[in-house]
Backbone as a ProteinNet text record, in pm:
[ID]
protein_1_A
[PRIMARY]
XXXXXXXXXXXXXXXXXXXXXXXXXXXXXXXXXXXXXXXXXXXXXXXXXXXXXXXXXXXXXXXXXXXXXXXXXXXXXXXXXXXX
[TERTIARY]
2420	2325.4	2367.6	2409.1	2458.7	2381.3	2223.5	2169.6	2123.6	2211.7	2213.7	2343.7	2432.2	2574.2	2528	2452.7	2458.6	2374.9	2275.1	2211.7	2201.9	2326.3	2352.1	2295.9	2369.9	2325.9	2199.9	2142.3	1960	1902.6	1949.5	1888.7	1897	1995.6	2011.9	1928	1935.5	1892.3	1719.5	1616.3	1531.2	1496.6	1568.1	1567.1	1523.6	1642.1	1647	1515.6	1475.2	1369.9	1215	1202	1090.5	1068.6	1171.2	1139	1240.2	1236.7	1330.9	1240.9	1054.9	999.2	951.7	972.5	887.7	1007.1	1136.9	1270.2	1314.5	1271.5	1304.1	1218.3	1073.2	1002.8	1016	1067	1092.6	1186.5	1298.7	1433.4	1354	1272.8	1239.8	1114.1	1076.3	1010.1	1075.9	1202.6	1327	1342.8	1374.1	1428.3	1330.9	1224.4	1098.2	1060.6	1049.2	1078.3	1171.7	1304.3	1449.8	1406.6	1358.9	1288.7	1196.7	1118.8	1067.2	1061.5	1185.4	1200.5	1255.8	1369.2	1449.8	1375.2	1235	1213.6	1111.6	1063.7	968.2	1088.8	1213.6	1315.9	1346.5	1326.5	1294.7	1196.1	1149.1	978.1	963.2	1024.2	1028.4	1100.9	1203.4	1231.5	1157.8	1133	1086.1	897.5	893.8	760.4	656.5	560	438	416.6	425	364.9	247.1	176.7	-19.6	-46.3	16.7	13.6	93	105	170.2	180.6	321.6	301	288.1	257.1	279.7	360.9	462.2	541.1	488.1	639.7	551.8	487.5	459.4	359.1	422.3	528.1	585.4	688.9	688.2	723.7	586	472.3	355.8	340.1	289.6	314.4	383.2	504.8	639.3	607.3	549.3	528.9	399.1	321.4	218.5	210.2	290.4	330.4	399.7	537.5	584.2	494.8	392.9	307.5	222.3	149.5	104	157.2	311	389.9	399.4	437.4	413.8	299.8	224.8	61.1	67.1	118.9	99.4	163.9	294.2	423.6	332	287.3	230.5	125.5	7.4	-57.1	-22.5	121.1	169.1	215	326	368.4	280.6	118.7	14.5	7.9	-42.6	-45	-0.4	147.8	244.6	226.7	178	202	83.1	-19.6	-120.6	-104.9	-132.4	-80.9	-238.9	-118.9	-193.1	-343.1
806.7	696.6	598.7	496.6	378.7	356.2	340.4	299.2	446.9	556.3	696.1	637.3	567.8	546.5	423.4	320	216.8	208.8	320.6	322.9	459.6	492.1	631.6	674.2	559.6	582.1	599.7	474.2	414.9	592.1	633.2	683.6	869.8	911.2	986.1	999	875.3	817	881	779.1	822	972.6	1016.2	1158.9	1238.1	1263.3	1348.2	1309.6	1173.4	1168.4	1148.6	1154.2	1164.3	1262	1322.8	1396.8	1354.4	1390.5	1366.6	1249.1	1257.7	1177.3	1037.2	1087	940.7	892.5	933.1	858.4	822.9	820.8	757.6	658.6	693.6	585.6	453.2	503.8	415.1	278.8	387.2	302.4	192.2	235.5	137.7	43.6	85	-4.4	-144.2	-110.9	-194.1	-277.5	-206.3	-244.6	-382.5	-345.8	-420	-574.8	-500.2	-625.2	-739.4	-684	-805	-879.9	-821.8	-876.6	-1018.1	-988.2	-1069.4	-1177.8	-1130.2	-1284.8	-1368.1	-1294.8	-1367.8	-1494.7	-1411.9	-1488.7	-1610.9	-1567.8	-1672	-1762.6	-1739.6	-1830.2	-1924.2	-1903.7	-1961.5	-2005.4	-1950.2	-2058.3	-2164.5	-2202.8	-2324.2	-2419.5	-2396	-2494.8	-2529.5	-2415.3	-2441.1	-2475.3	-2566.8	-2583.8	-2634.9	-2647.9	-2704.4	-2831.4	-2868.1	-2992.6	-3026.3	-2920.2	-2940.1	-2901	-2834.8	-2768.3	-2777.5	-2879.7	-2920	-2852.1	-2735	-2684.3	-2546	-2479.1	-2357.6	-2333.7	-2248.1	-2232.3	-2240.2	-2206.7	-2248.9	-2090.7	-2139.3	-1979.8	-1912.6	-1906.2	-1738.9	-1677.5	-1758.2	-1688.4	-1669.7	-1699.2	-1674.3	-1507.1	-1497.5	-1383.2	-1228.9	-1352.4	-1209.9	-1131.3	-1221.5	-1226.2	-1137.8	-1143.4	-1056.7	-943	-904.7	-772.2	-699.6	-783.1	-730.5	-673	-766.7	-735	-565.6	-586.6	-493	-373.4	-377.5	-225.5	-174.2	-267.2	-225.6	-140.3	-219.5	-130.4	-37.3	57.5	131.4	237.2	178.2	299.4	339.7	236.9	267.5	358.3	360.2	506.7	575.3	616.9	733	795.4	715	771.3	846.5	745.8	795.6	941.6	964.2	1055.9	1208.2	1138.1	1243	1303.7	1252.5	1251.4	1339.9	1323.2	1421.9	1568.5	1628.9	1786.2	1878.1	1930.2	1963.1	2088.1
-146.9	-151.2	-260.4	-204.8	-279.5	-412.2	-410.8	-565.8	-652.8	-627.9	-738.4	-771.4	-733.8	-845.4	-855.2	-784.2	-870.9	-985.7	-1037	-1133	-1190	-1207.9	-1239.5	-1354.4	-1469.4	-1626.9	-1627.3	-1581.2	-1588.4	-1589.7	-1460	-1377.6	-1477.8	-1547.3	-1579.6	-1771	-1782.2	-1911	-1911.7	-1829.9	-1803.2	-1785	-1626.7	-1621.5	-1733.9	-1835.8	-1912.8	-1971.9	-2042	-2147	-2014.7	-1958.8	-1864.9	-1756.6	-1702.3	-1597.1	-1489.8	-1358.6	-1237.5	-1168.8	-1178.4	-1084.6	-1156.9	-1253.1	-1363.6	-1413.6	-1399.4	-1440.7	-1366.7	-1197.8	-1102.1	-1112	-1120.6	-1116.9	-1221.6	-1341.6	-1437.9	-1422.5	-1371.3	-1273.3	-1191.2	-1073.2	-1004.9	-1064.4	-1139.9	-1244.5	-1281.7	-1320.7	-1406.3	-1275	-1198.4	-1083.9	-1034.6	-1051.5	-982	-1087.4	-1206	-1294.2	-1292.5	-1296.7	-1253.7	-1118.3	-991	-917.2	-969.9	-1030.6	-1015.6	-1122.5	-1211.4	-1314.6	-1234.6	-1111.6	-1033.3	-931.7	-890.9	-797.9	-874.3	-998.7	-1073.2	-1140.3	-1142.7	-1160.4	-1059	-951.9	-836.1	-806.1	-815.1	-817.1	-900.4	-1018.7	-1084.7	-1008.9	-908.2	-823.7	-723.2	-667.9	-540.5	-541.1	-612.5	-631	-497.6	-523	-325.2	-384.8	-255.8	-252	-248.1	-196.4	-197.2	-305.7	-374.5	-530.5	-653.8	-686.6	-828.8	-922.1	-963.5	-1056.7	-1045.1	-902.5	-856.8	-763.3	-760	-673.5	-542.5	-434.9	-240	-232.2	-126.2	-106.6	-97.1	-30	-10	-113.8	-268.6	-326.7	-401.6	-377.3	-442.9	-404.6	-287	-181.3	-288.1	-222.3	-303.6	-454.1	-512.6	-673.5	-655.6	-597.6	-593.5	-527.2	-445.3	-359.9	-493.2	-563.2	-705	-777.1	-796.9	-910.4	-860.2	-716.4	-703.6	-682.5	-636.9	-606.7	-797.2	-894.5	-1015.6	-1066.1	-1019.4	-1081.6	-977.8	-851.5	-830.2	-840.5	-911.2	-925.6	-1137.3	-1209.6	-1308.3	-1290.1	-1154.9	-1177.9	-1150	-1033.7	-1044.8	-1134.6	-1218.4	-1392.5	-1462.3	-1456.9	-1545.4	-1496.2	-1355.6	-1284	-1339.1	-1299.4	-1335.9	-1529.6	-1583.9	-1727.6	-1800	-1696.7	-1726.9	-1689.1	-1789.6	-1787.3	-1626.9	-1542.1	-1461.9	-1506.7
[MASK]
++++++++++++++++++++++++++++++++++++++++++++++++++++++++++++++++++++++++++++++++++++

C-alpha cells in the first residue's frame, strides 16, 4: 500500500509514541490538515462573486467536510485514550 511507504517515518514516529490506531490516526490528522491549508490557499484566489471575500462554494463545501472528518477522527483519538 503506497501511503505505509509514503509515510513510513510519520507513520512509525507516532506508532511508537501513541499506539498503532491513534498513530495512524494522527498521520491522517497531518494528512487532513496539509489538505486544507492547500485548498484555503486556493480559496484566496478563487474567490465568489455573490460573495466578496469568501471563497466559491465548492471549496467552501470541501473546507467543511475537512473540518468535520477532523473533529471526528479527534473523538476517536479521545476515544481511544480513555483507559477501558
Amino acid at each position: 500500500m503506497p501511503v505505509f511507504d509514503d509515510k513510513q517515518e510519520e507513520l512509525e514516529h507516532y506508532e511508537t509514541m501513541m499506539g498503532m490506531p491513534r498513530g495512524r490516526l494522527a498521520v491522517t490528522m497531518d494528512m487532513i490538515t496539509d489538505a486544507m491549508a492547500l485548498v484555503g490557499q486556493h480559496g484566496v484566489y478563487c474567490q465568489s462573486q455573490r460573495w466578496p471575500g469568501k471563497p466559491v462554494m465548492d471549496i467552501q463545501i470541501i473546507m467543511k467536510n475537512l473540518t468535520d472528518a477532523k473533529e471526528l477522527i479527534q473523538s476517536v483519538m479521545e476515544a481511544l485514550k480513555k483507559p477501558a
